[in-house]
C-alpha positions as CSV (number, residue, x, y, z in Angstrom):
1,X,56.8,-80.2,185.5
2,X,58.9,-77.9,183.4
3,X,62.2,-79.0,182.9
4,X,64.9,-76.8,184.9
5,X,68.3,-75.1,183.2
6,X,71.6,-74.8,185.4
7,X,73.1,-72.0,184.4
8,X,75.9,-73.9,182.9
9,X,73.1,-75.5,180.4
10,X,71.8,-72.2,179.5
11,X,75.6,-70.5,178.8
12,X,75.7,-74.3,176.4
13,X,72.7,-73.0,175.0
14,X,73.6,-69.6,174.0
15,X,76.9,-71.1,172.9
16,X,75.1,-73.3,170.8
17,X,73.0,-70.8,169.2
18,X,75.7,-68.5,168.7
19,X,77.7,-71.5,166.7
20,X,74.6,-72.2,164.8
21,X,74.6,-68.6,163.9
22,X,78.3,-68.7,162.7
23,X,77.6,-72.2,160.6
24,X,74.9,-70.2,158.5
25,X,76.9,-67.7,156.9
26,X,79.6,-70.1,156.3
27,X,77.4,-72.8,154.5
28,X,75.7,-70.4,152.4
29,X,78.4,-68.6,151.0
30,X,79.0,-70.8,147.9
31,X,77.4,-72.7,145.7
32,X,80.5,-74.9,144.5
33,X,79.9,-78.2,146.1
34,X,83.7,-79.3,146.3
35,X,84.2,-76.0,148.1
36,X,81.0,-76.1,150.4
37,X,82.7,-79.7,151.7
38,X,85.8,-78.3,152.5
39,X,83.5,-75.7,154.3
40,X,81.4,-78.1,156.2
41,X,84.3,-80.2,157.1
42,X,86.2,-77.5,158.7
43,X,83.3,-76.2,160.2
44,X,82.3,-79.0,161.6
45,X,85.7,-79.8,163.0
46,X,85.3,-76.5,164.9
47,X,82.1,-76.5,165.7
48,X,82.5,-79.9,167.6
49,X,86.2,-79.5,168.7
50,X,87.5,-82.6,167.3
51,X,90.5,-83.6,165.9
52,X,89.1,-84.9,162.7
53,X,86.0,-84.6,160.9
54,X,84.9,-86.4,157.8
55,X,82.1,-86.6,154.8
56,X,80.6,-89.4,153.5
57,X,77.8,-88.7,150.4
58,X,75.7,-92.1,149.7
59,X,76.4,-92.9,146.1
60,X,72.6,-93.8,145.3
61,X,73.6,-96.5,142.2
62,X,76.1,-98.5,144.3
63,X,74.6,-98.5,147.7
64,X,78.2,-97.0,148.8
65,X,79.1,-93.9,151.1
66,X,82.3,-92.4,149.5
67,X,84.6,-90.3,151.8
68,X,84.7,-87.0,149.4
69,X,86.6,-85.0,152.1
70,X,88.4,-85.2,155.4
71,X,90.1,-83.0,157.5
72,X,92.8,-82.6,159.4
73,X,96.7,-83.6,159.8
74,X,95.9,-87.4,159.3
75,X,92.2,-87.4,157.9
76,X,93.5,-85.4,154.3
77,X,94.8,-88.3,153.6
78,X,91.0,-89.8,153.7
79,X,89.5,-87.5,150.5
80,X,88.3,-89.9,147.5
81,X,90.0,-92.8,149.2
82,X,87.6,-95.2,150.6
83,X,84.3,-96.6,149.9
84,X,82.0,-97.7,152.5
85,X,79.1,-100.1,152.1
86,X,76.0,-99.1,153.7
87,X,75.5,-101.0,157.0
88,X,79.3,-101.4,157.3
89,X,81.1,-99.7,160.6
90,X,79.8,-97.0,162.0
91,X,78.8,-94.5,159.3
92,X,77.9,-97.4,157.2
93,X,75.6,-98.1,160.4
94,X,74.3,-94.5,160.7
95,X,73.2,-94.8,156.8
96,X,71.1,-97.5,157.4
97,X,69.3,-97.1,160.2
98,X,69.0,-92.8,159.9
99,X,69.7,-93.2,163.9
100,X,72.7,-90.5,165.5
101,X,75.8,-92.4,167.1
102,X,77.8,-92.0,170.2
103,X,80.5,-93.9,170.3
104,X,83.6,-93.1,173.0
105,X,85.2,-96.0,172.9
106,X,85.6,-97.8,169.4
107,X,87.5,-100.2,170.9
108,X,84.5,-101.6,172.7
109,X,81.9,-101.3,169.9
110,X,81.4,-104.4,167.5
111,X,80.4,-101.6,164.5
112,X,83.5,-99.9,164.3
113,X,85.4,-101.0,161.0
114,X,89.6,-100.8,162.0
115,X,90.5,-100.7,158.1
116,X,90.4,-97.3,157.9
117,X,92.4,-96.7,160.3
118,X,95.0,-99.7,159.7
119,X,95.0,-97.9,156.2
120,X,95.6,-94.8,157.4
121,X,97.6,-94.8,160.6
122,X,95.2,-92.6,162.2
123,X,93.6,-93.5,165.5
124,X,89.6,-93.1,166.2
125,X,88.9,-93.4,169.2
126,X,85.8,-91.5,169.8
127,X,83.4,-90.9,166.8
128,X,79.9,-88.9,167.1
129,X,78.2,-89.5,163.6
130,X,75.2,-88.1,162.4
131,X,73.0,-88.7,158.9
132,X,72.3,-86.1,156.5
133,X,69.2,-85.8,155.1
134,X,67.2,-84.1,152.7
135,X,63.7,-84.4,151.9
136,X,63.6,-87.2,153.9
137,X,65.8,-89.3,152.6
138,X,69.6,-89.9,153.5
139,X,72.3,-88.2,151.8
140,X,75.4,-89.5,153.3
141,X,76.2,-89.0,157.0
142,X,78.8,-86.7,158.8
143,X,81.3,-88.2,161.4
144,X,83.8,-85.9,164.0
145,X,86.1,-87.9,165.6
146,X,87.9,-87.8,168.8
147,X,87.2,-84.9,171.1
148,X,89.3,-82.2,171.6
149,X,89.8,-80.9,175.8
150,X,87.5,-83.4,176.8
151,X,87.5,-86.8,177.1
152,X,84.4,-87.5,175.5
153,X,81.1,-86.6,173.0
154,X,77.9,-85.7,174.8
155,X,74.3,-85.8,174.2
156,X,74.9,-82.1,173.8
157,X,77.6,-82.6,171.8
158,X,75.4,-84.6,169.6
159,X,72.4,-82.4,169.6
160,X,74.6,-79.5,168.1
161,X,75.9,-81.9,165.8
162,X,72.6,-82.8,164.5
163,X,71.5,-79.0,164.0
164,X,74.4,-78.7,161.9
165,X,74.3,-82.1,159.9
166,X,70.6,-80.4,159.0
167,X,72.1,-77.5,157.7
168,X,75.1,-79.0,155.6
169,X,72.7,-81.6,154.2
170,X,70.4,-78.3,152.9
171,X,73.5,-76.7,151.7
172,X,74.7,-79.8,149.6
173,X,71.6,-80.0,148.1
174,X,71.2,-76.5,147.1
175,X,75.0,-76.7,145.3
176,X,74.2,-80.1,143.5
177,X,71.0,-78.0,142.4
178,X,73.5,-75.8,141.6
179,X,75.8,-78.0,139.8
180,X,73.4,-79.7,137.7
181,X,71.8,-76.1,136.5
182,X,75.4,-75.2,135.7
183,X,76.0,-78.3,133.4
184,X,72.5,-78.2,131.7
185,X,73.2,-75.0,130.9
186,X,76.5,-75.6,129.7
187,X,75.4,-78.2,127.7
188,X,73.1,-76.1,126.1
189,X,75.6,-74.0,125.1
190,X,77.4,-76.2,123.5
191,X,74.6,-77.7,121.3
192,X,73.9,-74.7,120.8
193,X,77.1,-73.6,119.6
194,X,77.6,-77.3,117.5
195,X,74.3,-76.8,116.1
196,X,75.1,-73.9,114.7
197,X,78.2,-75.1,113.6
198,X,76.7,-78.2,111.8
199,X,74.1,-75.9,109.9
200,X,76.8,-73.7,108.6
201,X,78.4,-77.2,107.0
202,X,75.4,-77.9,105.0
203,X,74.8,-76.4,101.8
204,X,72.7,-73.7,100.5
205,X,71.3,-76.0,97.5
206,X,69.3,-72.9,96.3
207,X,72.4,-71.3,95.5
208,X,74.2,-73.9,93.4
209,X,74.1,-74.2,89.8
210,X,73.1,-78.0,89.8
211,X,72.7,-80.2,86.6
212,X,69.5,-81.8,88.1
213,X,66.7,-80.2,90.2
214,X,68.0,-80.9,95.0
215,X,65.5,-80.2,97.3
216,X,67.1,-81.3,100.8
217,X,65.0,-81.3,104.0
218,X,66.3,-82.4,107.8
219,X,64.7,-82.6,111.1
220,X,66.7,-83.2,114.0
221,X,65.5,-85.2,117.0
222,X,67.9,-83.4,119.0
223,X,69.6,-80.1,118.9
224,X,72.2,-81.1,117.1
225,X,71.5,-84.2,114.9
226,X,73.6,-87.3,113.4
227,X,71.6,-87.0,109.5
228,X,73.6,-84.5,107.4
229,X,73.5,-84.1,103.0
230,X,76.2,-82.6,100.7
231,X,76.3,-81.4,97.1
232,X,79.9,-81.4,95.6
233,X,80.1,-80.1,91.6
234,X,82.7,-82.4,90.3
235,X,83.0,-80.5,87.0
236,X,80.2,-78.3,84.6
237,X,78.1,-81.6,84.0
238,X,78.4,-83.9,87.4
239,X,77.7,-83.7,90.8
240,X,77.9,-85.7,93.6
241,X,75.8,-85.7,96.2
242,X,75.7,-87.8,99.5
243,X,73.0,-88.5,102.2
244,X,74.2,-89.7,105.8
245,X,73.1,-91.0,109.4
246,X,76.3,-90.8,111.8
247,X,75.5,-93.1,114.8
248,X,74.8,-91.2,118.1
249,X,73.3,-87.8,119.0
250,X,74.2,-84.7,119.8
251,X,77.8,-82.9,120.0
252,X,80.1,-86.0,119.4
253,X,77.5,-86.9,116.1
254,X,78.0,-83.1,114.9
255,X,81.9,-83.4,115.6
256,X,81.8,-86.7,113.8
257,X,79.8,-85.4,110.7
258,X,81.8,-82.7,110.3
259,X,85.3,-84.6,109.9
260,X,83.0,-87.0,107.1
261,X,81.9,-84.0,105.3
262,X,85.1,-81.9,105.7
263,X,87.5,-85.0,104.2
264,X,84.4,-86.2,101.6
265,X,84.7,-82.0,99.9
266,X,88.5,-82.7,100.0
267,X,88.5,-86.5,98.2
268,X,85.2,-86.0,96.1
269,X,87.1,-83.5,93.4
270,X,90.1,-85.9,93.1
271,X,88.2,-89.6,92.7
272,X,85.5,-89.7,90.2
273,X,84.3,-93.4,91.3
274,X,81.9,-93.4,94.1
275,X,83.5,-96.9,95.3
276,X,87.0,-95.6,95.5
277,X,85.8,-92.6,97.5
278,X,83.8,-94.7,100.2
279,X,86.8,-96.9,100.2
280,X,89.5,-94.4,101.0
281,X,86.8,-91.8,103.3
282,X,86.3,-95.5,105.3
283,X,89.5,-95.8,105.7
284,X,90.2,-92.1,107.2
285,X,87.4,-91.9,109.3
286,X,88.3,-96.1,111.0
287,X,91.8,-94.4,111.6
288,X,90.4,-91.6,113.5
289,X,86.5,-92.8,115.2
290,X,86.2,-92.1,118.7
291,X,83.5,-93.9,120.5
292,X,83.1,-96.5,118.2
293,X,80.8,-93.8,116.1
294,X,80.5,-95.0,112.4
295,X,78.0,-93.3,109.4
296,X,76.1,-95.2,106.9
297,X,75.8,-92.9,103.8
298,X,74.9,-93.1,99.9
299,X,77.0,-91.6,97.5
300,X,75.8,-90.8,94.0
301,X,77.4,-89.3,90.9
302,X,75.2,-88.0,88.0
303,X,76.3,-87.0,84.6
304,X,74.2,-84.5,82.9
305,X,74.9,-85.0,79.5
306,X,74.7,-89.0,79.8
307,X,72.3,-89.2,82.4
308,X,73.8,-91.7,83.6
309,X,73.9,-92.0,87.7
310,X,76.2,-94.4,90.2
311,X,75.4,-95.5,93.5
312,X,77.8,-96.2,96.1
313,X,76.2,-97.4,99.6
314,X,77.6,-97.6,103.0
315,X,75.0,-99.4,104.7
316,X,72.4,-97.0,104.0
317,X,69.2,-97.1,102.6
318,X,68.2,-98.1,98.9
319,X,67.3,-95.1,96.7
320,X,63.2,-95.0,95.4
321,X,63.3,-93.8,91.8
322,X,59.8,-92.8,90.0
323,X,59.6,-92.5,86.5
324,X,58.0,-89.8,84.5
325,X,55.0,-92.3,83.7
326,X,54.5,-93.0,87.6
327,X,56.4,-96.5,87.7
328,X,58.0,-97.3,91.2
329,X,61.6,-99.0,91.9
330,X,63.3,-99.2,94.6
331,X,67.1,-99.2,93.5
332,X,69.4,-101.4,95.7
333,X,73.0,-101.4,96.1
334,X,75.3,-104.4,96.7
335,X,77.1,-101.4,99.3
336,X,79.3,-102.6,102.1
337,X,79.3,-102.0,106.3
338,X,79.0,-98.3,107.5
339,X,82.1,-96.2,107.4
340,X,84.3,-96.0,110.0
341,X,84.2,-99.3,111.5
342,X,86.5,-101.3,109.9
343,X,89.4,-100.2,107.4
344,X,90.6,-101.8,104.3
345,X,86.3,-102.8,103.7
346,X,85.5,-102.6,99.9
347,X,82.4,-101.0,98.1
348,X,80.6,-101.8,95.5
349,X,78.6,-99.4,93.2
350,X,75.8,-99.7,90.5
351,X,75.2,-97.4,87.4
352,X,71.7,-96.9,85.9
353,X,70.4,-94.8,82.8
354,X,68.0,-91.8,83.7
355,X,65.4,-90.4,81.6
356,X,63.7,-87.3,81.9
357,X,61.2,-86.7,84.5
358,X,62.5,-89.3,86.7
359,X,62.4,-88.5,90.5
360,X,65.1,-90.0,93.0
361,X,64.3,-90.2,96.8
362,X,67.0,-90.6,99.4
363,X,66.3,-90.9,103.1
364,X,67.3,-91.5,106.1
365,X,66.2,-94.3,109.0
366,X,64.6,-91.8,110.8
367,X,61.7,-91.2,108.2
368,X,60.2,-94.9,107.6
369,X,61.6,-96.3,111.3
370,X,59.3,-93.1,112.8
371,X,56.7,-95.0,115.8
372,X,53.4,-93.7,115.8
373,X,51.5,-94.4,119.4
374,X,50.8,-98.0,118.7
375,X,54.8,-98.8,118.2
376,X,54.0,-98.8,114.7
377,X,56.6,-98.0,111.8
378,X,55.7,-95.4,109.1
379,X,58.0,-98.1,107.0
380,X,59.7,-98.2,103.4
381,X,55.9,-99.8,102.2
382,X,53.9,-96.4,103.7
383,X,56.8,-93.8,101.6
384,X,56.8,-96.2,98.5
385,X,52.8,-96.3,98.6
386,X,53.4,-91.7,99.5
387,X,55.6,-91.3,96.5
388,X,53.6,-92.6,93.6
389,X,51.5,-89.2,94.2
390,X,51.7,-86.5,91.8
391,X,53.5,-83.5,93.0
392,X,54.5,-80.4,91.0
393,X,57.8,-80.0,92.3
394,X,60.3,-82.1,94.2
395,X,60.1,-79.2,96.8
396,X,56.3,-80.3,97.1
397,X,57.2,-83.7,97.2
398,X,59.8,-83.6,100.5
399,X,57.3,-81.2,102.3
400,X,54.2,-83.0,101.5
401,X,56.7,-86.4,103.1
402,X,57.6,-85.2,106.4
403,X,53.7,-83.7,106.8
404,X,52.8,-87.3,106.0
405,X,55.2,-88.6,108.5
406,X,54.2,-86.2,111.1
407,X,50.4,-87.0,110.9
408,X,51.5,-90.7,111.2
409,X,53.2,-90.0,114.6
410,X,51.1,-87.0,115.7
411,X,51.5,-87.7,119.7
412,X,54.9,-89.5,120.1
413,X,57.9,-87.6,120.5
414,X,60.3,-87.1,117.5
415,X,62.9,-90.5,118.6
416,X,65.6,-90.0,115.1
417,X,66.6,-87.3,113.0
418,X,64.2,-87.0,109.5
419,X,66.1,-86.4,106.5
420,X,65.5,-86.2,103.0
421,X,66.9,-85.2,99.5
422,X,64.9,-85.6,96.3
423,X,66.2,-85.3,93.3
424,X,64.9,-84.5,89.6
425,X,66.4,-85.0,86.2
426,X,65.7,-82.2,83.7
427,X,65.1,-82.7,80.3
């Protein structure tokens, strides 16, 4: 048997339809979340013709619905106030089962949490609540509380309420679509814009009159990376050159790298010892780190006409030095913690006596720490056991590297920057 309409049912019907109608046009015209809640909340408010109405989005990492807005003359005082565990009064209640609520008289109902309203002074008496969902899951859930020129919610009143929650819960999740577009994007830019930026700060090698023969070469795991070189002439026969790994990724690495090459090119003219420099460049950069960000870096000075070169290490690498008969060293230095973490730290240098011929590699973590597919290192052995080849140029020599490196961890994704700078005395 078909079920029969009063006329009174079918004028709540049209009523209905027409308020649905209305709710559409007002939930899709923005894409700002913050707004779109003050939209749904006053909406809903007059859509149900209560005195208050209220938001609460679930907080997926906490388990907790948060009251983002609420409206009206006592509920504004509600917006990113409270926290509600899930299963705790009645929206709490609502969020845990996914079950609508009529509740008339909260007086009566064991659910209904009174701190919110001891907190607030406000008065709920009646409260009609209602999940939102999207793609089947919950969301957060959608309360209107005490009716308006009646003296209680109905199952109609709740029906309507549920076609809207369905729509709100759409429209949130179209503007956090939104919202997370916008800030990808965003972010993009801004690499973007630091990349560029950071690639301006190195130096054109190619275009320097340099006593010895600098091939640099970087790969960044990122868009903007943490490795960065420098070349400084100190005078017609030195130069001082630096490699460096700031800790961290991204934007805040490229900010950080520029203040350590921005104050090296201003102290590097002024204090010939690589020690002194590290010392007072540590003590610059301690005084102004943010984030805890430090760099380890190697310093070197080389003097043509003596051929004589110093090493200065901030917790960096050891240098690989090949001779012009083939031998292999690896050159350590007694260096000191990364700069920037604690000031007043003290650096210690070595000096050795080049020939010829000979061929300096400095590097970066991100060349022997690269993983191949089995979790295996390309390591300081592997680019020891790589540089005793013959190459014709130290520009062979880097390419020829970071090929090697990339056949080692063909597969795996790129996880650190690559950098390298070889270097080669001339006769």
């Amino acid at each position: 048997m078909k079920k029969q309409f009063s006329p009174q049912d079918a004028r709540q019907t049209v009523e209905h339809l027409r308020k649905v109608l209305s709710v559409n046009s007002k939930l899709n015209s923005t894409l700002d979340l913050d707004e779109l809640l003050t939209v749904i909340m006053s909406t809903a408010a007059e859509v149900m013709n209560a005195e208050v109405a209220s938001l609460l989005l679930l907080d997926e990492k906490t388990q907790e619905l948060i009251f983002r807005v609420a409206l009206g003359e006592q509920g504004s005082h509600l917006v990113e106030q409270f926290r509600v565990s899930v299963g705790e009064g009645i929206a709490g209640y609502v969020a845990k089962t996914g079950e609508s609520l009529i509740v008339n008289d909260t007086r009566q109902d064991k659910r209904f949490a009174q701190r919110f309203d001891q907190d607030t002074g406000f008065s709920s008496k009646a409260i009609v609540c209602v999940p939102l969902k999207a793609k089947g899951k919950i969301i957060g859930v959608i309360e209107a509380i005490n009716p308006q020129k009646r003296k209680a919610f109905t199952g109609s009143d709740l029906e309507l309420f549920e076609i809207f929650a369905d729509q709100a819960a759409l429209a949130v999740e179209n503007a956090k679509m939104h919202t997370q577009i916008v800030k990808q994007e965003k972010a993009k830019q801004e690499l973007a814009i630091a990349r560029e930026i950071q690639q301006n700060f190195l130096p054109d090698l190619s275009k320097m009159a340099l006593p010895l023969e600098v091939v640099a070469r970087t790969l960044p795991a990122r868009d903007v990376g943490g490795d960065f070189y420098d070349a400084v002439l100190l005078d017609e026969d030195r130069i001082g050159l630096l490699i460096a790994d700031v800790s961290g990724k991204g934007v805040p690495a490229a900010l950080f790298m520029i203040n350590t090459i921005s104050n090296f090119r201003f102290l590097a003219p002024h204090y010939s010892a690589p020690t002194t420099l590290l010392g007072i460049l540590n003590d610059i950069l301690a005084q102004n780190s943010t984030r805890g960000m430090f760099v380890t870096l190697l310093y070197l000075v080389f003097d043509r006409r003596s051929k004589k070169m110093e090493f200065a290490s901030a917790g960096h690498h050891p240098v690989l030095r090949r001779t012009s008969s083939g031998e292999i060293s690896v050159i350590e230095s007694a260096g000191g913690i990364p700069l920037g973490m604690m000031p007043g730290s003290e650096y210690l240098s070595c000096q050795i006596q080049t020939a010829p011929g000979d061929i300096f590699l400095l590097y970066t973590d991100g060349i022997i720490e690269a993983r191949n597919k089995k979790k295996e290192e390309y390591s300081l052995a592997k680019l020891q056991h790589f540089f005793q080849g013959k190459f014709d140029t130290v520009s062979d020599l880097t390419e020829a590297i970071l090929r090697d490196v990339e056949t080692f961890t063909q597969g795996v994704d790129q996880h650190d920057d690559m950098t390298l700078l070889g270097l080669k005395v001339s006769a």
